[in-house]
C-alpha positions as CSV (number, residue, x, y, z in Angstrom):
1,X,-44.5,-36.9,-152.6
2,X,-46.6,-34.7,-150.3
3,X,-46.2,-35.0,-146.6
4,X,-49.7,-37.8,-145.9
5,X,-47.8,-39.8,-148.1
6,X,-44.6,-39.4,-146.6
7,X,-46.1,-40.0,-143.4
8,X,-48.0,-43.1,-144.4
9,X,-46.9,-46.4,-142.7
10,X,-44.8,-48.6,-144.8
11,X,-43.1,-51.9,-144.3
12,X,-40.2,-52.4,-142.8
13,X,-38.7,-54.1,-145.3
14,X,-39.1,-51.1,-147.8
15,X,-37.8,-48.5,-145.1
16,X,-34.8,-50.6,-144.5
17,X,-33.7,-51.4,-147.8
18,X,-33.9,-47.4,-149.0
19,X,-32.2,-46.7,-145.6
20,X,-28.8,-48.7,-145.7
21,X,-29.0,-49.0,-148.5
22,X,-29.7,-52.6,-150.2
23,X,-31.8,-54.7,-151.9
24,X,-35.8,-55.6,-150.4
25,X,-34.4,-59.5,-150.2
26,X,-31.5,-58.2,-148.1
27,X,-33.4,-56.1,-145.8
28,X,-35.6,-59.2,-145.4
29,X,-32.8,-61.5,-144.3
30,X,-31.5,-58.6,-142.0
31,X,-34.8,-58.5,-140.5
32,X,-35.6,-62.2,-140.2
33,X,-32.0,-62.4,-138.2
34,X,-33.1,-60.1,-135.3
35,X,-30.8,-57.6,-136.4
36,X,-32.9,-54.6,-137.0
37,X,-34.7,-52.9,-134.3
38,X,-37.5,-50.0,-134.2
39,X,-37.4,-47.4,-131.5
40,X,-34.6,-49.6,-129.5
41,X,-36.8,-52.9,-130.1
42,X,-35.8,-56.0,-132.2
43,X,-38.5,-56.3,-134.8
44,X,-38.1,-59.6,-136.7
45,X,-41.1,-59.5,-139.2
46,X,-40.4,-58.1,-142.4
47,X,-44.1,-57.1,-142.8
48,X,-44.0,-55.2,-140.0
49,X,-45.4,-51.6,-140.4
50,X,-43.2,-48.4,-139.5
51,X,-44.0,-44.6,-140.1
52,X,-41.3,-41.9,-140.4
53,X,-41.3,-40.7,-136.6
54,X,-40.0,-44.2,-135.6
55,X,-36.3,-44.8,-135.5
56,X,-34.9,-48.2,-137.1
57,X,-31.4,-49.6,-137.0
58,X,-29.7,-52.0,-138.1
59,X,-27.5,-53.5,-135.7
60,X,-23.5,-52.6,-136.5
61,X,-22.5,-56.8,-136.1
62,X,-25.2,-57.7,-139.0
63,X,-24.5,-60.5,-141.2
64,X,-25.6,-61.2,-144.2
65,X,-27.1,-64.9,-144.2
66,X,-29.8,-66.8,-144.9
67,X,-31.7,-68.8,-142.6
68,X,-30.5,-72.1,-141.4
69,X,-33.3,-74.8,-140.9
70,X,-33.1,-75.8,-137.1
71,X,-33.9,-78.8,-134.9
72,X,-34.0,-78.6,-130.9
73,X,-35.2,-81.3,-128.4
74,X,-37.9,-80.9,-125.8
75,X,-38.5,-83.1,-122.3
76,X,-42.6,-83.6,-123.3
77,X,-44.1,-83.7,-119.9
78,X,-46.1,-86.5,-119.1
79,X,-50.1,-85.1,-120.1
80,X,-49.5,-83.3,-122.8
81,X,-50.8,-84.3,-126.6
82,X,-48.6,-83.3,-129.5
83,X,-51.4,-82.2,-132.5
84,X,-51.6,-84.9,-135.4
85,X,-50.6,-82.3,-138.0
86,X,-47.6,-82.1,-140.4
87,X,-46.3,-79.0,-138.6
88,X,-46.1,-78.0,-134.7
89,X,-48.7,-75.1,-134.5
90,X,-47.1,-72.0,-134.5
91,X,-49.5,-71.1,-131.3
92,X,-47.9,-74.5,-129.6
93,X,-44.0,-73.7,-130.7
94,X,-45.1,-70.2,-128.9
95,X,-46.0,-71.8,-125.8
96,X,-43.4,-74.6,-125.4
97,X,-40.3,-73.5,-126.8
98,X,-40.2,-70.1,-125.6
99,X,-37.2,-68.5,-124.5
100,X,-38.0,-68.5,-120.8
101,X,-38.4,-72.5,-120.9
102,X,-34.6,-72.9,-123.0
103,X,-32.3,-74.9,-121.4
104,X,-29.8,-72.5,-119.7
105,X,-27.1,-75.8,-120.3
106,X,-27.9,-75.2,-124.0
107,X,-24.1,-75.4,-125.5
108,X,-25.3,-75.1,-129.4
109,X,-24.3,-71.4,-129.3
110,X,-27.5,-70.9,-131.5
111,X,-29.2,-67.1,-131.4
112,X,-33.0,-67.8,-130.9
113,X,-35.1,-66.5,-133.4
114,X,-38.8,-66.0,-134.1
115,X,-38.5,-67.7,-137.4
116,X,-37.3,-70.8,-135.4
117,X,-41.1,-71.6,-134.0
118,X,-42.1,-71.7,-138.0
119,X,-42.7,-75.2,-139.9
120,X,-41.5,-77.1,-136.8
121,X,-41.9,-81.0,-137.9
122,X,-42.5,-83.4,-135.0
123,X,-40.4,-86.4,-135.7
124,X,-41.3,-89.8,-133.9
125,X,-44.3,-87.8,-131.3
126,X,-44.7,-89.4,-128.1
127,X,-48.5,-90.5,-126.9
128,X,-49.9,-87.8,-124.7
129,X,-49.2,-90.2,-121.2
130,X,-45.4,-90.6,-122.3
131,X,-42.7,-88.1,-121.1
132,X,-39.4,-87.7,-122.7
133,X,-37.0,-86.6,-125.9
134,X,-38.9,-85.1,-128.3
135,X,-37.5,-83.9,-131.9
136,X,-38.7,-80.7,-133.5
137,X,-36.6,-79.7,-137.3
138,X,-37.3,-77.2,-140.0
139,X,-35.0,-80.0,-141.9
140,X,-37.1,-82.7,-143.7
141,X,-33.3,-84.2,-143.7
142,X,-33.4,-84.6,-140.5
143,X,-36.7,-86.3,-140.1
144,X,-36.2,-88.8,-142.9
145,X,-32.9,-90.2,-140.9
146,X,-34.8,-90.4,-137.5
147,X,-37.6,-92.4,-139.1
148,X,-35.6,-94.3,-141.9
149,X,-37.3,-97.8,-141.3
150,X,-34.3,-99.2,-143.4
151,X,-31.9,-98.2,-140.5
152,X,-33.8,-97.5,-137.7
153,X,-32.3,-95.7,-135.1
154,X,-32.4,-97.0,-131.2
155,X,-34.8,-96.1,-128.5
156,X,-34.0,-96.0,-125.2
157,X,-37.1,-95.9,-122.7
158,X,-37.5,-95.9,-118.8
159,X,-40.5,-97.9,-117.7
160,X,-41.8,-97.6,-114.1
161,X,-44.5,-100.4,-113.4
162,X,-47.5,-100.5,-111.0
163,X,-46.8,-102.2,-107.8
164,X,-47.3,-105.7,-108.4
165,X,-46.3,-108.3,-105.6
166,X,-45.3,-111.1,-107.8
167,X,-42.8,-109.1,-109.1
168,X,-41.2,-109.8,-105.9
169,X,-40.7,-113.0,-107.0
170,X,-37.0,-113.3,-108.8
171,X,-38.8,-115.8,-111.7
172,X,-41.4,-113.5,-112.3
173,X,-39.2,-110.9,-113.0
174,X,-37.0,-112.9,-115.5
175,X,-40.1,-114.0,-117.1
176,X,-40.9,-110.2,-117.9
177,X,-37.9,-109.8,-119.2
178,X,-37.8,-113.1,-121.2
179,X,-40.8,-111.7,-122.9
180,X,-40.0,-108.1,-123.5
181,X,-37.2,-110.0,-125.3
182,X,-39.5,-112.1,-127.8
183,X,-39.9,-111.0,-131.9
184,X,-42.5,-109.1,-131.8
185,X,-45.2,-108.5,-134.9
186,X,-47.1,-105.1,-134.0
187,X,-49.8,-104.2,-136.4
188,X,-48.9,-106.8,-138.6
189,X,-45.1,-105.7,-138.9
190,X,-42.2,-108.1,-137.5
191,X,-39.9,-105.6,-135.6
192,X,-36.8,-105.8,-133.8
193,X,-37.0,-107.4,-130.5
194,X,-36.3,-105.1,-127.1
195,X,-33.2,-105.0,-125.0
196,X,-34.9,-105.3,-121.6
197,X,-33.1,-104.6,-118.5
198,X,-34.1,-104.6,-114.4
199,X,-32.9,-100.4,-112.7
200,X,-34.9,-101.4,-109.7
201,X,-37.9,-102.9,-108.2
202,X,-40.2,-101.1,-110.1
203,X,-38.4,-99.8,-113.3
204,X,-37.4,-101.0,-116.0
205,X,-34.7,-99.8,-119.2
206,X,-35.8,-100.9,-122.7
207,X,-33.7,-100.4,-125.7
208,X,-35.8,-100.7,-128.9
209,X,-35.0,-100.1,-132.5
210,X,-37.2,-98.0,-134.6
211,X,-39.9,-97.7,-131.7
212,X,-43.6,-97.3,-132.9
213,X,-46.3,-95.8,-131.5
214,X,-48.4,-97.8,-128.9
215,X,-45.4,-100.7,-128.8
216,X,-43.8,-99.8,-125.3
217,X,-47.7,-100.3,-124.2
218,X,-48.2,-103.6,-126.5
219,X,-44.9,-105.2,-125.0
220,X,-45.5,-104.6,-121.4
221,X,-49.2,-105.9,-121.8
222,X,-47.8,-108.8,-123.2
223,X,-45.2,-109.6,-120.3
224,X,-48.8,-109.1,-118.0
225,X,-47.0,-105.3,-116.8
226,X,-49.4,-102.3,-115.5
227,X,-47.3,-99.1,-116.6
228,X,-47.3,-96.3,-114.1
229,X,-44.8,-94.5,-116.6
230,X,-43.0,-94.3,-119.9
231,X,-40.5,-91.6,-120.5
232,X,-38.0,-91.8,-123.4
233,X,-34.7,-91.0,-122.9
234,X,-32.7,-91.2,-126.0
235,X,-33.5,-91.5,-129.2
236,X,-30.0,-92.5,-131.8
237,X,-27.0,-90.7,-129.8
238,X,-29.4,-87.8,-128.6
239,X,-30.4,-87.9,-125.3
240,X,-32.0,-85.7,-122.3
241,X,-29.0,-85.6,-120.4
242,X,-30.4,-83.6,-117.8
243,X,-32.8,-81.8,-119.9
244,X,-35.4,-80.7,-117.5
245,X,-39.3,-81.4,-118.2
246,X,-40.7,-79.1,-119.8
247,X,-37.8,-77.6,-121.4
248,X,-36.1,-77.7,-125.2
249,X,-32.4,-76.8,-126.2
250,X,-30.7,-76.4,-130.0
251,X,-29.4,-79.6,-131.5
252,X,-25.7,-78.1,-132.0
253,X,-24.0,-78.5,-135.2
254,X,-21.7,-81.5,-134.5
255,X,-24.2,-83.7,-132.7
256,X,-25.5,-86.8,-135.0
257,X,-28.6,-88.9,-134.0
């Protein structure tokens, strides 16, 4: 090999794998982990493109694994749409869940990753308005059991209403609960009826079962309600517990929806 070829930029993969050495799918995972770095920097695209004058290492704690599909949670803030695609944008998953924005009470002793923000599916989105727990996996698993309309998992929203002086009125505000406590049929679809529950003057706890899109909005219309605000705040067993807006954190490995 003369010395232009020796010099020609190759991918990192490649260098690695003649470098340790191992096989091309090895050097891969390595890479994908965030245990290799060029010139002092963690480089976690295979692809990438190194020439000889740059140093790479593989970091001495390495292991040896393949990638584990991951779900986190995020605190939507109230304004902002989620795409109508099968996967989070990679553009998006840049912009929301990056590491400045992770919960610094995140327990799940997960290492982030660049591969994480890849093939992110949004399970039960929230309308742009709503605020709230939202679910992003790599784990189709895990989507099927949030959604399983066979054993739908329970909702837990906080409604603040728009100032309304009959609500004053101690009937008036049983007769909004009375009928955020009917059987409803949304969309032509009987669905469990809401656990509906006075905080305060102007807020109210719901507690639905398999919650669809647009029915938090359907049932207060229907008890004559003006929403000033809907934010979920559990979804199954998950819930913000003091997840700031704005921000995400790992599901860890023993929590259950």
């Amino acid at each position: 090999m003369n010395q232009s070829e020796r010099s020609e930029p190759q991918r990192l993969a490649k260098r690695l794998a003649a470098q340790v050495p191992c096989s091309r799918r090895d050097a891969e995972l390595y890479i994908a982990g965030g245990f290799v770095r060029v010139d002092g920097a963690v480089v976690e695209e295979p692809m990438a493109r190194v020439n000889d004058a740059q140093v790479v290492t593989l970091d001495a704690k390495a292991r040896l694994e393949p990638l584990v599909p991951i779900t986190l949670i995020w605190h939507k803030p109230a304004g902002q749409a989620v795409p109508e695609a099968e996967f989070l944008p990679d553009e998006l998953a840049a912009r929301w869940l990056a590491p400045g924005t992770r919960f610094k009470g995140d327990r799940s002793g997960v290492r982030p990753l660049k591969a994480h923000g890849h093939r992110l599916l949004p399970v039960s989105p929230l309308e742009p308005e709503a605020s709230g727990l939202m679910v992003f996996t790599q784990n189709p698993g895990v989507r099927r059991k949030v959604t399983d309309g066979s054993s739908p998992l329970e909702h837990e929203w906080l409604v603040e209403v728009q100032n309304d002086p009959e609500l004053d009125d101690a009937a008036r505000r049983e007769a909004v609960l009375q009928s955020l406590g009917k059987l409803l049929f949304f969309e032509g679809t009987s669905l469990p009826s809401a656990r509906a529950s006075w905080q305060s003057e102007r807020r109210l706890r719901l507690a639905i079962k398999g919650t669809l899109p647009g029915q938090v909005d359907f049932l207060a219309e229907r008890a004559g309600l003006k929403l000033a605000g809907v934010r979920r705040l559990r979804l199954g067993r998950i819930g913000l517990d003091g997840l700031p807006a704005g921000q995400w954190r790992y599901l860890a490995a023993q929590e259950r929806f």
